[in-house]
KEKE-3310 file (N, C-alpha, C; in steps of 0.2 Angstrom, whole numbers, plus 5000, padded with zeros to 4 digits):
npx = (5103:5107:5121:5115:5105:5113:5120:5111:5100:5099:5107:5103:5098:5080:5067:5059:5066:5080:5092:5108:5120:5134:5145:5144:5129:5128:5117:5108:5120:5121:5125:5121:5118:5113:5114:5109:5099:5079:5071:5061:5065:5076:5073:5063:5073:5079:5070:5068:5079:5080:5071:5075:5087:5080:5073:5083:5090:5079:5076:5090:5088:5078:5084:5096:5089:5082:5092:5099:5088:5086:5099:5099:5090:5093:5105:5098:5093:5102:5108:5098:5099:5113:5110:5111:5110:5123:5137:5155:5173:5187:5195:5203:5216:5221:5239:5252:5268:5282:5296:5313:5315:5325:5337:5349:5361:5357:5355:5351:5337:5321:5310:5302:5295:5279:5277:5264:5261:5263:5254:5267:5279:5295:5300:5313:5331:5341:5358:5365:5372:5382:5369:5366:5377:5376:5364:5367:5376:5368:5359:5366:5371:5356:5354:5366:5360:5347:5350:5357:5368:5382:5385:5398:5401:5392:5395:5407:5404:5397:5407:5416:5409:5405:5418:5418:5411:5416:5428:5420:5416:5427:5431:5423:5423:5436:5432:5426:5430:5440:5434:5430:5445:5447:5440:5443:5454:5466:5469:5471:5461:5463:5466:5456:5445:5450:5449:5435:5432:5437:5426:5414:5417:5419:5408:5400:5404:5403:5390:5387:5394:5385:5376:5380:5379:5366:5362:5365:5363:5345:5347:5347:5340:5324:5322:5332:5333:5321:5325:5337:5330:5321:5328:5336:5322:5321:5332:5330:5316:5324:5331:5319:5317:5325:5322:5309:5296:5279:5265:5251:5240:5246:5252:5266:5270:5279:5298:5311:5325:5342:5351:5366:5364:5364:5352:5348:5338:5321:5319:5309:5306:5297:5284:5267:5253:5237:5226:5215:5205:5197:5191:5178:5180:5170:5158:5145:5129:5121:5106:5104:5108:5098:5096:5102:5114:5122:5129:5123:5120:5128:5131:5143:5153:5165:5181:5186:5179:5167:5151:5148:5143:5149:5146:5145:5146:5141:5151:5155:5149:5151:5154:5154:5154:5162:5169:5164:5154:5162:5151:5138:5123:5112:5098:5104:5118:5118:5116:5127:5135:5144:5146:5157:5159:5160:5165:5163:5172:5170:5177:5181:5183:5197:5197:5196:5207:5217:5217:5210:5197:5181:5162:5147:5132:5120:5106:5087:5090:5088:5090:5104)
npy = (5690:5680:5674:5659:5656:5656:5645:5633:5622:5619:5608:5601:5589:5589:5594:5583:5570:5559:5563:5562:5549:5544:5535:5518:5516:5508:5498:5489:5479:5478:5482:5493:5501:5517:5525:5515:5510:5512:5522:5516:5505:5500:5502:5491:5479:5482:5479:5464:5461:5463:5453:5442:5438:5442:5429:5423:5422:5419:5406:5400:5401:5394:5380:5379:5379:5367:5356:5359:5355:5343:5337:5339:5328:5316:5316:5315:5300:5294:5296:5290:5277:5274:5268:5254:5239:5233:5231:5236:5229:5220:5205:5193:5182:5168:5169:5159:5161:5152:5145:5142:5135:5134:5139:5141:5136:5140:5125:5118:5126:5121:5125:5138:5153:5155:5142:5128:5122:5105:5096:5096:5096:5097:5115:5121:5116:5116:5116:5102:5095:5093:5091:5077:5071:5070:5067:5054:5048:5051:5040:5029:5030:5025:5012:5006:5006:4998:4989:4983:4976:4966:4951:4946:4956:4952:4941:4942:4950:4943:4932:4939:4942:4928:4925:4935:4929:4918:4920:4926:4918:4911:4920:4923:4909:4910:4922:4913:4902:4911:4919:4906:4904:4914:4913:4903:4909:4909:4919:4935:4949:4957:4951:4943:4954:4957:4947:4944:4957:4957:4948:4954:4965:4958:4953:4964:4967:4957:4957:4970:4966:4958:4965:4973:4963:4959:4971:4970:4960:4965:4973:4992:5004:5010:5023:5030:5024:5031:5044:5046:5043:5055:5063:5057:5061:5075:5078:5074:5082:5092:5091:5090:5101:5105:5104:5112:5113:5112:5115:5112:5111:5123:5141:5144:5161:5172:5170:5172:5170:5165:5153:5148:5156:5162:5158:5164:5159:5156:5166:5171:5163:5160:5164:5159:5157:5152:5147:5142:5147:5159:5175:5190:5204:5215:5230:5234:5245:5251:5248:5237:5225:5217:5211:5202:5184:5174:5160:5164:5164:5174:5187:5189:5202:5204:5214:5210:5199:5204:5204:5190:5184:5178:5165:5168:5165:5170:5172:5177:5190:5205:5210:5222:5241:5250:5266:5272:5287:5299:5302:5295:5305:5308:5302:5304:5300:5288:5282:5280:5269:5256:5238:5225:5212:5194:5187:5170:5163:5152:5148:5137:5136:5143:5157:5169:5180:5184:5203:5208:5218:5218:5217:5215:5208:5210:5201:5206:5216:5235:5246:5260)
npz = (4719:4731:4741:4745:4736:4724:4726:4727:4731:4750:4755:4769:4780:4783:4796:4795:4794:4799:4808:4797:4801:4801:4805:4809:4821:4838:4844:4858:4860:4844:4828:4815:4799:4800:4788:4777:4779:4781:4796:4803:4798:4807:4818:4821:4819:4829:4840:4839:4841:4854:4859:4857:4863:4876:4876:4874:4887:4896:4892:4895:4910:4915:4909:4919:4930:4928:4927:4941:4948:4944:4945:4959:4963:4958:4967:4979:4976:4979:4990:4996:4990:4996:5009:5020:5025:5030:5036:5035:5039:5041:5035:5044:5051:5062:5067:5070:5077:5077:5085:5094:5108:5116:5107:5094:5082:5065:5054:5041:5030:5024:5019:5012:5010:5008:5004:5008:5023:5030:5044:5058:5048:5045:5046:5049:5055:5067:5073:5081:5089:5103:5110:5107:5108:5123:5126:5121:5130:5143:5139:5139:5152:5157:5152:5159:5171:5174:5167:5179:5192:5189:5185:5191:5199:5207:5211:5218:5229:5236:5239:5247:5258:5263:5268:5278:5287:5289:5295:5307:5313:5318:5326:5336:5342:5348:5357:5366:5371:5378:5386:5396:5400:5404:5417:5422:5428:5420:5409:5406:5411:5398:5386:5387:5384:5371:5363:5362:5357:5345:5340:5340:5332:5319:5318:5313:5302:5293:5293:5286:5273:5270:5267:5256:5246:5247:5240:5228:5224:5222:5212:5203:5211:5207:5208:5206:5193:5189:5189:5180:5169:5167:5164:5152:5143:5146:5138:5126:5121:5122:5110:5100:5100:5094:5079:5069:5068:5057:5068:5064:5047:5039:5030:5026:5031:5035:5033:5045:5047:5041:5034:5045:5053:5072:5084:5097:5116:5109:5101:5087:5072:5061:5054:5055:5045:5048:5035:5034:5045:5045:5049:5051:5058:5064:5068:5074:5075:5091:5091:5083:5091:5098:5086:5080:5082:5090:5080:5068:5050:5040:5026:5014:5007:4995:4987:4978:4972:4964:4964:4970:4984:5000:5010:5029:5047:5063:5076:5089:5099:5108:5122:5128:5124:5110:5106:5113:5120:5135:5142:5143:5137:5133:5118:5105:5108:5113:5101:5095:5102:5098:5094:5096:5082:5079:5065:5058:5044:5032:5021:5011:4994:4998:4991:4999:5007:5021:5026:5017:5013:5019:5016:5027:5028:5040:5038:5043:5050:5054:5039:5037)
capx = (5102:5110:5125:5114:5102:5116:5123:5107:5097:5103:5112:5105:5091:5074:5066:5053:5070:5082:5099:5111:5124:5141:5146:5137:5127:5129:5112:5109:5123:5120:5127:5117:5121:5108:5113:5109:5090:5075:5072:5058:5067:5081:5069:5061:5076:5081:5066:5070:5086:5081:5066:5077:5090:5076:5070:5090:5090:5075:5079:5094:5088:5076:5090:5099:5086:5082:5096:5098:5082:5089:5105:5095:5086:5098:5108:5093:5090:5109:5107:5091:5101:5115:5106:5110:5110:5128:5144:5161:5178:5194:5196:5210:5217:5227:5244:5257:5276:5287:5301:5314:5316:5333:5342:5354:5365:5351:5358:5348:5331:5319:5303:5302:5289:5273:5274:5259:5264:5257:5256:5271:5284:5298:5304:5321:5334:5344:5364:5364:5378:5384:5367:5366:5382:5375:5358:5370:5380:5363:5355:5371:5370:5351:5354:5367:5354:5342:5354:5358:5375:5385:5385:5404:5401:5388:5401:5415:5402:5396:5414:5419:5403:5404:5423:5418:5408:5423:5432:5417:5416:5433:5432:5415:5425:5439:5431:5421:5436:5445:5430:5433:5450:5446:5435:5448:5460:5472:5471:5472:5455:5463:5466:5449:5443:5452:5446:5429:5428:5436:5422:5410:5418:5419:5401:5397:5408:5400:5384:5389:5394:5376:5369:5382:5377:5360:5360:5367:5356:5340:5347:5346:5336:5319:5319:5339:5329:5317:5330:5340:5325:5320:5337:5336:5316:5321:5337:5325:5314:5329:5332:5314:5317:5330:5319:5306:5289:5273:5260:5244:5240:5247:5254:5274:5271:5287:5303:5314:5330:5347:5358:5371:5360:5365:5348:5348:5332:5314:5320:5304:5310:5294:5278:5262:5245:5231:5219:5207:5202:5199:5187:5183:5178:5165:5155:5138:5127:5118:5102:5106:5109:5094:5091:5107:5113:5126:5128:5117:5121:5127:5132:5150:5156:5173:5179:5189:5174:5162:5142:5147:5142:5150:5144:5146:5143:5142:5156:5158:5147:5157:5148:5158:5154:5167:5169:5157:5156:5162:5145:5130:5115:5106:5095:5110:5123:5118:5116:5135:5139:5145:5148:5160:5154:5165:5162:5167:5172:5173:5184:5184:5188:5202:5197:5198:5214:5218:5218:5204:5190:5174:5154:5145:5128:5115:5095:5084:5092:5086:5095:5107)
capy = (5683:5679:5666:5654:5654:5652:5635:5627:5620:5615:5600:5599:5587:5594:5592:5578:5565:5559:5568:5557:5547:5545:5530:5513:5517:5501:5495:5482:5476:5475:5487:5494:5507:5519:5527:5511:5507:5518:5522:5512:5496:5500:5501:5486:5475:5481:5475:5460:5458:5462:5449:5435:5440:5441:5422:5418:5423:5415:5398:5397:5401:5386:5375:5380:5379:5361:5354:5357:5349:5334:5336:5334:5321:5311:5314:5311:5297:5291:5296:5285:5271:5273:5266:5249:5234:5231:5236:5237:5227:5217:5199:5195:5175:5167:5165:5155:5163:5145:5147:5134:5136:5133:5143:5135:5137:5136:5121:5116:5126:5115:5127:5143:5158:5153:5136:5125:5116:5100:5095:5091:5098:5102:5120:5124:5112:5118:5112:5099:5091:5092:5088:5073:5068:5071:5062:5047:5047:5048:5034:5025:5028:5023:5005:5002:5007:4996:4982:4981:4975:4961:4945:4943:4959:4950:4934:4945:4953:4936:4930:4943:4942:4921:4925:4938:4924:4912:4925:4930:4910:4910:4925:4919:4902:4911:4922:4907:4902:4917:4918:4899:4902:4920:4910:4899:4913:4905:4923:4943:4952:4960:4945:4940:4958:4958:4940:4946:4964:4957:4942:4958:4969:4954:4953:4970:4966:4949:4962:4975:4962:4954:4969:4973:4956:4960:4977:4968:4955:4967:4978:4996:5007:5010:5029:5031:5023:5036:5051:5045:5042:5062:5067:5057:5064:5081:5078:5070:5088:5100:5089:5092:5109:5108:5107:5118:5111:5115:5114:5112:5112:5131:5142:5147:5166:5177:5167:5177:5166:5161:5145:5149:5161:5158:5162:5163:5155:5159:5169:5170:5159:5161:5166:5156:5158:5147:5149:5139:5149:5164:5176:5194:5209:5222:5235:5236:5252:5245:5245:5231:5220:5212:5206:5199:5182:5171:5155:5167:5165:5182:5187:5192:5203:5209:5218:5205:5195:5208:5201:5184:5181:5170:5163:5168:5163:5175:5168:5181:5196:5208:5213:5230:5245:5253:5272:5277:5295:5297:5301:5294:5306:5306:5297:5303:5299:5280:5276:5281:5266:5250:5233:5223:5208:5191:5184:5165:5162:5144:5146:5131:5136:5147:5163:5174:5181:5190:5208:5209:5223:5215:5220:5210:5209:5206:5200:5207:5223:5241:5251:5266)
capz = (4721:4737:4738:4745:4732:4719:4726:4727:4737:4754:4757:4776:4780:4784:4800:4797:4792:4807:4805:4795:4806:4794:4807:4813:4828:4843:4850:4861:4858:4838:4826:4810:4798:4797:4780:4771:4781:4783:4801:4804:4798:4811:4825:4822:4819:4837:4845:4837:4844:4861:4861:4856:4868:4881:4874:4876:4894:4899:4891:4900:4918:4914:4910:4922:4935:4928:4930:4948:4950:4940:4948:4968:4961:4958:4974:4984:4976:4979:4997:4999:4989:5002:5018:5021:5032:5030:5039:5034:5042:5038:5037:5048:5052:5065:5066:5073:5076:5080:5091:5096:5115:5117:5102:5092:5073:5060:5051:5036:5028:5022:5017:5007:5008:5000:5006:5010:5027:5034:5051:5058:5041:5047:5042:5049:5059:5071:5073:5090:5090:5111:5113:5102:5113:5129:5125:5120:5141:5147:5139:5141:5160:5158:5149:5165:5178:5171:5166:5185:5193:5183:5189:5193:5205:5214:5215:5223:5234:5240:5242:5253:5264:5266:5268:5284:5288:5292:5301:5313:5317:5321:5331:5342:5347:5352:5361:5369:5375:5381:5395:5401:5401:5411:5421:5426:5429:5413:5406:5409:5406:5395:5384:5385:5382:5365:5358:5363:5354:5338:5337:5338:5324:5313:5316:5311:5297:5290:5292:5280:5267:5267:5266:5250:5243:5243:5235:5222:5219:5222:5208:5205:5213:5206:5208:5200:5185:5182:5186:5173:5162:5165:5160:5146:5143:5144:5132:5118:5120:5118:5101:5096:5099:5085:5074:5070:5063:5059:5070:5059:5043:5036:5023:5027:5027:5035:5037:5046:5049:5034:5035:5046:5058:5080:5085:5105:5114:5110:5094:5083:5067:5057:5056:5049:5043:5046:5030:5037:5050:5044:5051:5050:5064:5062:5074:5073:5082:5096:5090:5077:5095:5098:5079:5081:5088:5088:5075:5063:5044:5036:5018:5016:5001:4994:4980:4973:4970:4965:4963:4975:4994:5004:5017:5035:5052:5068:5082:5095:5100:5111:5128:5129:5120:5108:5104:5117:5123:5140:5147:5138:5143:5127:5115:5100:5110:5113:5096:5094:5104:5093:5097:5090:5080:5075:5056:5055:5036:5031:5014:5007:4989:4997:4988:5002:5011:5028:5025:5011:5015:5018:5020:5031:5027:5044:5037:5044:5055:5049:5035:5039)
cpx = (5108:5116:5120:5110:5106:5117:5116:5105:5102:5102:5107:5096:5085:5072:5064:5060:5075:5088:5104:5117:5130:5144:5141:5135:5126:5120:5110:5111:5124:5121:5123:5121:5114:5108:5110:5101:5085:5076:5068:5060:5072:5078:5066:5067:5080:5076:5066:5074:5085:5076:5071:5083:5088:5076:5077:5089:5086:5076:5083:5094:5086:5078:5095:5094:5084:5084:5097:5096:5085:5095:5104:5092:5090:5105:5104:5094:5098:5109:5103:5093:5107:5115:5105:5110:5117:5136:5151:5167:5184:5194:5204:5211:5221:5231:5248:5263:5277:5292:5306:5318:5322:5339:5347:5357:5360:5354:5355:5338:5328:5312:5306:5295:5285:5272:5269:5263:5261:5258:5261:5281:5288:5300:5311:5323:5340:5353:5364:5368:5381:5376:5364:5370:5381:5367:5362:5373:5372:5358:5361:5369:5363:5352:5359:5365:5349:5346:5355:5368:5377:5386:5394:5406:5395:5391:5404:5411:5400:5401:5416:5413:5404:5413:5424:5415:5414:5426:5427:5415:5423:5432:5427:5419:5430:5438:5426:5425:5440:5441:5431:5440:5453:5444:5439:5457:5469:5474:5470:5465:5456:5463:5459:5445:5442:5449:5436:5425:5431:5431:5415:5412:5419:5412:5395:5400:5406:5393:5383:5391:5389:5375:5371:5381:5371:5357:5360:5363:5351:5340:5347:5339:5330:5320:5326:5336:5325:5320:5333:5336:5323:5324:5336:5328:5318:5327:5335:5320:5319:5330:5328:5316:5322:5326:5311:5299:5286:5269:5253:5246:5242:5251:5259:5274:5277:5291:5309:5322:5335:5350:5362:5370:5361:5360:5349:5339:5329:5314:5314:5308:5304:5287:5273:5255:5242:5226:5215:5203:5203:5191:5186:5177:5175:5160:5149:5135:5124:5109:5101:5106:5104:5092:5098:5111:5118:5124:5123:5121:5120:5128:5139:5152:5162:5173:5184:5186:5166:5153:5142:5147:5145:5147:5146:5144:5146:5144:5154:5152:5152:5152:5150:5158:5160:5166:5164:5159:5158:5155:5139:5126:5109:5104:5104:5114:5124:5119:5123:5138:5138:5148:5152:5161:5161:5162:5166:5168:5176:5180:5186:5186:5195:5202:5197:5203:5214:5219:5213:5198:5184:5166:5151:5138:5124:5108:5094:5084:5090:5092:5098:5109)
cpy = (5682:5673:5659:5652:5652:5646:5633:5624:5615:5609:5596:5596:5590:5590:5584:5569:5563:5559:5561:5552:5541:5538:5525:5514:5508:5501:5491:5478:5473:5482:5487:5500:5509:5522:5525:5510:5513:5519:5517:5504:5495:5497:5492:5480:5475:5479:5468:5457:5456:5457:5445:5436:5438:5430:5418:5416:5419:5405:5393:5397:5395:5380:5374:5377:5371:5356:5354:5354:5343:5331:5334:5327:5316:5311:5312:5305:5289:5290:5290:5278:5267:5268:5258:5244:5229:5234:5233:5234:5223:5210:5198:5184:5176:5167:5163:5157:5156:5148:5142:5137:5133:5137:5137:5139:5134:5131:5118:5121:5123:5118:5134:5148:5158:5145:5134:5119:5109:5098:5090:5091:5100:5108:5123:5119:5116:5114:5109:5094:5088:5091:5082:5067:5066:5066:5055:5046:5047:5042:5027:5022:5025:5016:5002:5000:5001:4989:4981:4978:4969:4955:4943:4949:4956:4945:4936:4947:4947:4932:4932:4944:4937:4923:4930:4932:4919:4916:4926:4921:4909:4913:4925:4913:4905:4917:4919:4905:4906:4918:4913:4902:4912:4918:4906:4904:4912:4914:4929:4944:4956:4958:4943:4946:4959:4953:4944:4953:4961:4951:4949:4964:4964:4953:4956:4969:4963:4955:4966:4970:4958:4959:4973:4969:4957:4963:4976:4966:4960:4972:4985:4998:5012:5019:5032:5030:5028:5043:5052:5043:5049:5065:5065:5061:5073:5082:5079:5080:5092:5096:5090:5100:5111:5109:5107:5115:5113:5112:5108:5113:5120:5134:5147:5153:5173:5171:5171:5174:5163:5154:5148:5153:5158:5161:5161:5159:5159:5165:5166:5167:5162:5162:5161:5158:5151:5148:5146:5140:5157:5169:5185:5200:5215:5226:5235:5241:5248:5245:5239:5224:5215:5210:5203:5192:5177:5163:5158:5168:5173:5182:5190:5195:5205:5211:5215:5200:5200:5204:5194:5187:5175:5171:5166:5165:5168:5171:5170:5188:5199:5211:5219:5234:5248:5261:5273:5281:5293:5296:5303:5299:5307:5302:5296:5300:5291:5278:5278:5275:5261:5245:5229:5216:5203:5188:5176:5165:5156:5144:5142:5131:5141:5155:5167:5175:5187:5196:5210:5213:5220:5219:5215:5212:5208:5205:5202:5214:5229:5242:5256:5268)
cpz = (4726:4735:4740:4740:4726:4720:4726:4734:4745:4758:4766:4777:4782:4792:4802:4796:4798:4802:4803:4801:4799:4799:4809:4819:4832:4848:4851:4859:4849:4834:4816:4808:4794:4792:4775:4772:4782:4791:4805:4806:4804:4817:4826:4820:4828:4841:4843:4840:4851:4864:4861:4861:4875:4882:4880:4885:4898:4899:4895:4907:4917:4914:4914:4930:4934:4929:4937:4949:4947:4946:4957:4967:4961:4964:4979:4984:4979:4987:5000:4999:4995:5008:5015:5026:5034:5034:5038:5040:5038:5039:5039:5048:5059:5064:5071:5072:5080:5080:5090:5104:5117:5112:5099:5083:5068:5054:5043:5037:5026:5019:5015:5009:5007:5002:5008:5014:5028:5040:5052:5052:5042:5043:5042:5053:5061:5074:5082:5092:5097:5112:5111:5108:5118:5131:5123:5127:5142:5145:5140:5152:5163:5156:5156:5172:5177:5171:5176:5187:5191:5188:5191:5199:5210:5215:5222:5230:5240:5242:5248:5258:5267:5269:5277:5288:5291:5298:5309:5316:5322:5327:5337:5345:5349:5356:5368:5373:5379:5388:5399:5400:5408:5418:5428:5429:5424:5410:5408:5407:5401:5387:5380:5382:5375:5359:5359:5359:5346:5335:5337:5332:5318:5310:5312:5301:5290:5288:5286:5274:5265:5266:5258:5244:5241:5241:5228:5218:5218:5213:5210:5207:5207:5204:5203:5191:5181:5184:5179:5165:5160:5162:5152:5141:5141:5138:5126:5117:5118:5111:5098:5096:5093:5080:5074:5066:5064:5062:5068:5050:5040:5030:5029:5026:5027:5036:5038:5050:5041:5039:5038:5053:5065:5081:5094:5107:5113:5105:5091:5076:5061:5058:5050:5048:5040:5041:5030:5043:5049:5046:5050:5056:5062:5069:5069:5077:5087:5095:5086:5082:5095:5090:5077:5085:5083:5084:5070:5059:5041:5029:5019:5011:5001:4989:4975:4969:4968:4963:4967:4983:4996:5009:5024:5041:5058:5074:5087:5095:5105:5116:5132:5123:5118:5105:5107:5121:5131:5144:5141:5142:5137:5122:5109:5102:5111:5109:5091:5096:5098:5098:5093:5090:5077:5071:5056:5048:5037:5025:5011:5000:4990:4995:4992:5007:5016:5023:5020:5016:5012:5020:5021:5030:5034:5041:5044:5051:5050:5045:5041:5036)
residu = (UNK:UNK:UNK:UNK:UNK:UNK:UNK:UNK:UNK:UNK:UNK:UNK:UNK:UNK:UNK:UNK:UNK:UNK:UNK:UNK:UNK:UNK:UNK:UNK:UNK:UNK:UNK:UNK:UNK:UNK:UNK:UNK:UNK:UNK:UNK:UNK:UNK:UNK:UNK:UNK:UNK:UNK:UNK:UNK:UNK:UNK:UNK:UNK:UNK:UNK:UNK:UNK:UNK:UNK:UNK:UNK:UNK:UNK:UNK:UNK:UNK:UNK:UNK:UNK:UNK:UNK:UNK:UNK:UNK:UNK:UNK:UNK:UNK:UNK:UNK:UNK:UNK:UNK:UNK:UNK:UNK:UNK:UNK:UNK:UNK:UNK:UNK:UNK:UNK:UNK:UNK:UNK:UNK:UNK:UNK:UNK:UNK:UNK:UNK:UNK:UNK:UNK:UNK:UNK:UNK:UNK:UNK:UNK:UNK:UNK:UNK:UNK:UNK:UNK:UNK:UNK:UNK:UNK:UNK:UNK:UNK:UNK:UNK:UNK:UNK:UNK:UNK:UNK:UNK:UNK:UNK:UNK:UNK:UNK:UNK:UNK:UNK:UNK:UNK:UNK:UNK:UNK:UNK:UNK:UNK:UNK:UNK:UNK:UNK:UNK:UNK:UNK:UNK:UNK:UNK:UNK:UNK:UNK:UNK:UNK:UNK:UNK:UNK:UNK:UNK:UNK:UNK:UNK:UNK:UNK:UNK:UNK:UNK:UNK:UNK:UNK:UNK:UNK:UNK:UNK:UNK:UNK:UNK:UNK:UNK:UNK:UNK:UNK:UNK:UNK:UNK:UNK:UNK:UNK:UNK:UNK:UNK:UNK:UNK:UNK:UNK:UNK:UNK:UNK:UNK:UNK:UNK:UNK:UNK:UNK:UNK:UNK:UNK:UNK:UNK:UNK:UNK:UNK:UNK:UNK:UNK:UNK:UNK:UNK:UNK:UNK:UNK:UNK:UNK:UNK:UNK:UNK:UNK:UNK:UNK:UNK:UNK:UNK:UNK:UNK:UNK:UNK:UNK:UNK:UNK:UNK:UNK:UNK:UNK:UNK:UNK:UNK:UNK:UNK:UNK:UNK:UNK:UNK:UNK:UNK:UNK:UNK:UNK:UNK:UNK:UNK:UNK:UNK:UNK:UNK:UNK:UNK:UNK:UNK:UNK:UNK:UNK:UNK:UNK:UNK:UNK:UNK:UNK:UNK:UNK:UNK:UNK:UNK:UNK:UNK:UNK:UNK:UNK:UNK:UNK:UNK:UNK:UNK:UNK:UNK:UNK:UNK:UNK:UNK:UNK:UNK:UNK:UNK:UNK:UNK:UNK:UNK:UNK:UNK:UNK:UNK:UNK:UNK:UNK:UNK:UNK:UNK:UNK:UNK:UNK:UNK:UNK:UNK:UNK:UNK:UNK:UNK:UNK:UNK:UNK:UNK:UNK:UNK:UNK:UNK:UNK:UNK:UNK:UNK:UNK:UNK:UNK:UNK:UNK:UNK:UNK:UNK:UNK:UNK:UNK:UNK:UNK:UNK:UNK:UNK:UNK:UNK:UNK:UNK:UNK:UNK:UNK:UNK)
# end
């Protein structure tokens, strides 16, 4: 007997069996131990795996591919929602910077920040003291011009007139005589010359004192009065110019001036805001022109007020293009140009403020 017959039969599998494998074998990704399973059972646990795998794979393109389409979907429909007949600008106001056109030492504040003025309030006063002074000499000098010359200088003046008046009598009889007695050869001509030229300087004399008599009486002169009423007129304006009022009805919004401040003239003092004129400035394309037209009710929104409209009304169209190419030559290029459109807003409850981003609704112009 051979050795291999004594040990026995051998150990080593037979053809028809699949050769042991002492480790897990790795397939498609899924690890079995073929010790413990038939062969069969292996196989089919592996087509298994790769169905469901497949399955996975397919599911998730689907899902993935649905999505998108969801995902377009709902940006189209966002794009589509988009397109409106509204366009975009600022509400802006008037304002008013007051001045005092002469400059001066700011004397006393009288308003604050935030204040609501009224017409006419004063805000700031100005120190005016040398002109206070000089407005008192000129009205002074005005009440003398007007009052006229004093009764006891039109006495003296009419004293001293009738008083040439004696004298140029005198002087006419003695030279009346001084001829007859030339005539008669009683006197030299030179005699008679002398009584003769002082009866004519006396005469000039008496003249000049009527004429001083009755500047007196007449009063002043008419046009002295309204010099010195000018003078006094332009004094009264440089004191208003001291102080500094409002205008109009508004809301105090820089004050750019302390107590103690020398502003020179024409120094801005403060700035104000009309809130009752409040309007706000938009571009539209030019196709929108003709469905557009002034005093036309619009819709106004902001985002301070979100689901209200206020009212508008269309002020101002603009009859010059803005942002337009230097040379239109085509259809796209035209409807680039914008015109730009003014928004009255009334504001009676106040609720809207300069500087607030508004949408301006216009009916009846296409979407975009």
């Amino acid at each position: 007997m051979s050795v291999l017959e004594e040990s026995g039969p051998c150990p080593c599998p037979s053809s028809s069996s699949p050769p042991p494998n002492p480790l897990p074998q790795r397939s498609n990704g899924l690890l079995f131990d073929f010790a413990d399973a038939p062969w069969t059972s292996v196989v089919r646990l592996n087509q298994a795996a790769s169905i469901a795998k497949v399955g996975a794979a397919v599911a998730n393109e689907l899902f993935f591919r649905t999505g998108i389409l969801a995902i377009g979907v709902v940006m189209t429909s966002c794009v589509q929602s988009s397109k409106t007949s509204s366009v975009s600008g600022t509400i802006e106001t008037d304002e008013v910077h007051v001045a005092s056109r002469y400059g001066g030492r700011v004397e006393k504040i009288f308003a604050r920040e935030g204040d609501t003025l009224t017409n006419g309030q004063t805000i700031v006063e100005l120190d005016a003291a040398e002109l206070r002074a000089r407005r008192d000499q000129v009205a002074a000098q005005l009440s003398e011009l007007v009052a006229g010359p004093r009764p006891l200088e039109i006495a003296a003046a009419s004293n001293d007139w009738q008083a040439l008046v004696a004298e140029l009598d005198l002087a006419q009889a003695e030279a009346k005589r001084a001829r007859e007695l030339f005539a008669q050869n009683t006197i030299s001509e030179t005699e008679r010359d002398q009584a003769v030229s002082r009866a004519a300087a006396l005469e000039k004399s008496a003249a000049a004192a009527k004429s001083r008599y009755d500047l007196l009486v007449a009063g002043t002169r008419p046009e002295r009065i309204a010099e010195t009423q000018a003078r006094l007129a332009e004094t009264d304006a440089q004191l208003r110019e001291m102080r500094i009022t409002a205008p109009t009805n508004c809301v105090l919004e820089v004050l750019g001036v302390k107590a103690g401040d020398v502003l020179p003239a024409n120094r801005e003092v403060a700035t104000l805001v009309l809130p009752q004129r409040l309007w706000a400035r938009v571009y539209v394309p030019e196709p929108w022109l003709g469905l557009i037209r002034p005093e036309q009710t619009v819709k106004v929104r902001v985002d301070s007020f979100p689901g209200k409209a206020f009212e508008g009304r269309v002020e101002q169209i603009s009859r010059v293009a803005e942002f337009t190419p230097r040379n239109v030559q085509t259809m796209d290029e035209r409807i680039k140009q914008v015109f730009g459109v003014k928004v009255w807003l009334p504001n009676q409850e106040g609720q809207l403020r300069a500087g607030m981003s508004a949408d301006v609704v216009f009916p009846g112009v296409p979407a975009r």
